[in-house]
C-alpha positions as CSV (number, residue, x, y, z in Angstrom):
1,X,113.7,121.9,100.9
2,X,115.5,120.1,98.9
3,X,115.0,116.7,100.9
4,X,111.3,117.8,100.2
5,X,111.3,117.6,96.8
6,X,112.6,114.3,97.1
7,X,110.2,112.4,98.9
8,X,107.5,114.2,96.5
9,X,109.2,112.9,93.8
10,X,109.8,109.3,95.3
11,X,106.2,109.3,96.3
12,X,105.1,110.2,92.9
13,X,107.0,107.4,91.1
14,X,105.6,105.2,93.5
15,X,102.2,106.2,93.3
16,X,102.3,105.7,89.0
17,X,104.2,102.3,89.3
18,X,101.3,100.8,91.8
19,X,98.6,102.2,89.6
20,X,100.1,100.4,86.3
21,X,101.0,97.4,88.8
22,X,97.6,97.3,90.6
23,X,95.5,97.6,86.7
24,X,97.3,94.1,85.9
25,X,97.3,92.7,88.7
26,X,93.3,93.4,89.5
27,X,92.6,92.6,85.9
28,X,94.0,89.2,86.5
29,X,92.1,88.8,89.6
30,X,89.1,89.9,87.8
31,X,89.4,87.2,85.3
32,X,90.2,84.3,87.3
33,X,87.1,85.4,89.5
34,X,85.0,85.6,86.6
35,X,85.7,82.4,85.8
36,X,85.2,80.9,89.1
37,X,89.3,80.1,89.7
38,X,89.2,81.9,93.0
39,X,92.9,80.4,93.8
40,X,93.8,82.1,91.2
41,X,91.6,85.3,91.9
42,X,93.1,85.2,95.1
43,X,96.9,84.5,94.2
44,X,97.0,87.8,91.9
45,X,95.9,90.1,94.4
46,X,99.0,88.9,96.7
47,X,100.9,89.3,94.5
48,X,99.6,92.7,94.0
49,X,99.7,93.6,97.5
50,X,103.8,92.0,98.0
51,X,104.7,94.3,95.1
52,X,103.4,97.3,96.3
53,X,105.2,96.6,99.7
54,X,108.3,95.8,97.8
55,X,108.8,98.8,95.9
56,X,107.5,101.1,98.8
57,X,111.0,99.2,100.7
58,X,113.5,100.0,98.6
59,X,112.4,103.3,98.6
60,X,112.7,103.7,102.3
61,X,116.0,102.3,102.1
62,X,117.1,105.6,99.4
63,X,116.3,107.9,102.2
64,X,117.8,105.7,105.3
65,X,120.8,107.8,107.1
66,X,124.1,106.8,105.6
67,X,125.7,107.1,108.9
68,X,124.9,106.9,112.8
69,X,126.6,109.0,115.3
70,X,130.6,110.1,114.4
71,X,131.7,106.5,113.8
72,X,129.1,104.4,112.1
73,X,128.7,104.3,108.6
74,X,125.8,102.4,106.4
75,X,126.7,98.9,105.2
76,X,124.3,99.2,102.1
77,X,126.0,96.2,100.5
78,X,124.1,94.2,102.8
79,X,120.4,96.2,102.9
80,X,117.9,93.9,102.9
81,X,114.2,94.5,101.4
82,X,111.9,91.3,101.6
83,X,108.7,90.8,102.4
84,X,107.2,89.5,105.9
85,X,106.5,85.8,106.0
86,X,103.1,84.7,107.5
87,X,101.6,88.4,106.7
88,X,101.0,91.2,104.6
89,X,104.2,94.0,104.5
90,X,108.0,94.1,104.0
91,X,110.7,94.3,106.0
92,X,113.6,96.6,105.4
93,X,117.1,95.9,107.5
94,X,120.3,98.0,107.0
95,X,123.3,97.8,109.8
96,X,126.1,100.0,110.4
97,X,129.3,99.4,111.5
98,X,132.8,101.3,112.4
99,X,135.8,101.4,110.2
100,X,137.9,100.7,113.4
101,X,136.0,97.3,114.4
102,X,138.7,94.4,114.1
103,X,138.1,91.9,111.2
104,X,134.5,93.6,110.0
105,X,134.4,97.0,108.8
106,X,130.4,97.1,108.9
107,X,129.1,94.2,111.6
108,X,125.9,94.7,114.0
109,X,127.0,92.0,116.1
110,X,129.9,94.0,117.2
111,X,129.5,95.0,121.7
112,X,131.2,98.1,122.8
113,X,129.7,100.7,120.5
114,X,130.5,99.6,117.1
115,X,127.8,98.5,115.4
116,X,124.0,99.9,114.8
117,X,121.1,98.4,113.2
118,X,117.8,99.5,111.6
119,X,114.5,97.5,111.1
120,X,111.4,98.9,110.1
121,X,108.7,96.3,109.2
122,X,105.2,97.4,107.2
123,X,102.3,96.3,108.6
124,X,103.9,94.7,111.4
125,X,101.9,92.3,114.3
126,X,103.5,94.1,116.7
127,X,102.2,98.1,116.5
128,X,98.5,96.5,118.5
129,X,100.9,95.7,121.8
130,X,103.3,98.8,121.4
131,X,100.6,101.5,121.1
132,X,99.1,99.6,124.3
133,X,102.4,100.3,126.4
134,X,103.2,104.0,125.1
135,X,99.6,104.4,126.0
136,X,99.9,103.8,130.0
137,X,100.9,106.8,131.8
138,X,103.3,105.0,134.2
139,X,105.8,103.7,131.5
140,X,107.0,106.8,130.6
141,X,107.6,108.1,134.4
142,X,108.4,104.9,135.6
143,X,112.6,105.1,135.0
144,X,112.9,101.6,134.6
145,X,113.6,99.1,131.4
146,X,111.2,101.1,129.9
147,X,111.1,105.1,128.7
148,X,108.7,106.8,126.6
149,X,110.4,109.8,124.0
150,X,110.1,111.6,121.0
151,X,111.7,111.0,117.9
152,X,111.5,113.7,115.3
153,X,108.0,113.9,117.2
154,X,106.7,110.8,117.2
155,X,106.2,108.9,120.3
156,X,108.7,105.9,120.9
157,X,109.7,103.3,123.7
158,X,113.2,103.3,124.3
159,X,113.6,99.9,126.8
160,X,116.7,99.0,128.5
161,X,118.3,95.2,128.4
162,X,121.3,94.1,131.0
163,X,123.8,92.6,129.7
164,X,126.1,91.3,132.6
165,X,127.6,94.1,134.0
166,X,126.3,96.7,130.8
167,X,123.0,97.8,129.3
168,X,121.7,98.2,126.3
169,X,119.0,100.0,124.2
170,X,116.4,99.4,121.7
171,X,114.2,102.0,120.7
172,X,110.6,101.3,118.9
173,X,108.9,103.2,117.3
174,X,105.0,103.1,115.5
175,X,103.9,104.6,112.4
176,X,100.6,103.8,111.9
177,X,101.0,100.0,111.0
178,X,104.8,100.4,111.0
179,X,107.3,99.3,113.3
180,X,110.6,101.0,113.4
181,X,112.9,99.4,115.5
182,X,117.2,100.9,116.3
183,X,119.7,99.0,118.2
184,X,122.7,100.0,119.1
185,X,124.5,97.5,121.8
186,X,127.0,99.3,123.9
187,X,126.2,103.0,123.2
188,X,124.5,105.1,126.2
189,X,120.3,105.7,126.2
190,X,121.4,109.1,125.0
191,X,123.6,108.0,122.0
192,X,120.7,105.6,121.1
193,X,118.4,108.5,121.1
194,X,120.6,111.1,120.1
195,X,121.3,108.4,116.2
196,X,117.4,107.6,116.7
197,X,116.8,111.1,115.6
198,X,118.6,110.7,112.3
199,X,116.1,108.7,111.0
200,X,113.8,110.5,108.6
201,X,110.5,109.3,109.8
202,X,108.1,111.9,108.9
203,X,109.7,111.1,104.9
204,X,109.1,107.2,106.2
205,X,105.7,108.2,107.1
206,X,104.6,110.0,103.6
207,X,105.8,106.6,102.2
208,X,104.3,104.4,103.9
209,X,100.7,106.3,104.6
């Protein structure tokens, strides 16, 4: 419950900082249309558009796990909230690391199960093709590189990359026009999954909607 009340609070600050945001921002766009400066016109109403995505980001990030399995805790000194190059939406990053791993407490490069790391990009290019897949009955029966789940309820691809004589796992997930995306190089399918769960998508969701 109280996780709840949260995310209807988050999602009511967000909602009356886009509204005094989105008033300037469209005034401004108004103006310069008005006056025939459609550069300009159209300058303000990215802007409008990357600030919205912006704060919607580093609300996500408040309600991202703080730690993934028994070992992995967040490295929130490096989370990372920008937005996408080349199109509309942000993208939010945070890794996680284990306390044990030698020379970098909190490192996603690290093999053999100690490191973990989060993306999850608005509006992303990629949700057309990944719907396509988790749509086609034979991927999820297949039990190849490729695996259709649930996570939290939410359908997701969980595919499988060798690596010598290991695998690892990536699992994807779409949220409307949002791509969630969890790595975790050396860990079993069922650890991957298992830390997959964690993540509060259905709070992600309200967010993002």
């Amino acid at each position: 419950m109280k996780k709840v009340i949260s995310v209807i609070i988050l999602s009511t600050f967000i909602f009356s900082v886009r509204a005094q945001q989105f008033a300037q921002y469209l005034s401004t766009a108004k103006t310069s249309y008005s006056s025939g400066k459609l550069e300009d016109a159209r300058f303000a109403m990215e802007q409008m558009l990357q600030e919205i995505d912006m704060i919607t980001g580093k609300e996500i990030v408040k309600i991202l796990p703080q730690k993934m399995g028994d070992n992995l805790t967040a490295n929130t000194a490096k989370d990372n909230v920008n937005v996408a190059t080349g199109f509309y939406g942000v993208i939010i990053e945070r890794d996680y690391g284990s306390p044990t791993a030698t020379g970098n407490t909190n490192n996603n490069t690290n093999t053999g199960g100690t490191g973990a790391s989060l993306q999850i990009i608005t509006n992303s290019p990629m949700i057309g093709t990944l719907n396509t897949l988790l749509s086609i009955p034979i991927i999820g029966g297949m039990g190849g590189n490729n695996k259709v789940i649930k996570i939290n309820g939410y359908k997701a691809l969980v595919q499988k990359s060798e690596n010598g004589t290991t695998a690892d796992y990536e699992v994807q997930l779409p949220l409307n026009s949002t791509l969630i995306t969890f790595k975790a190089p050396g860990f079993s399918m069922d650890d991957v999954i298992k830390m997959a769960n964690t993540i509060p998508v259905s709070d992600i969701a309200k967010l993002v909607q």
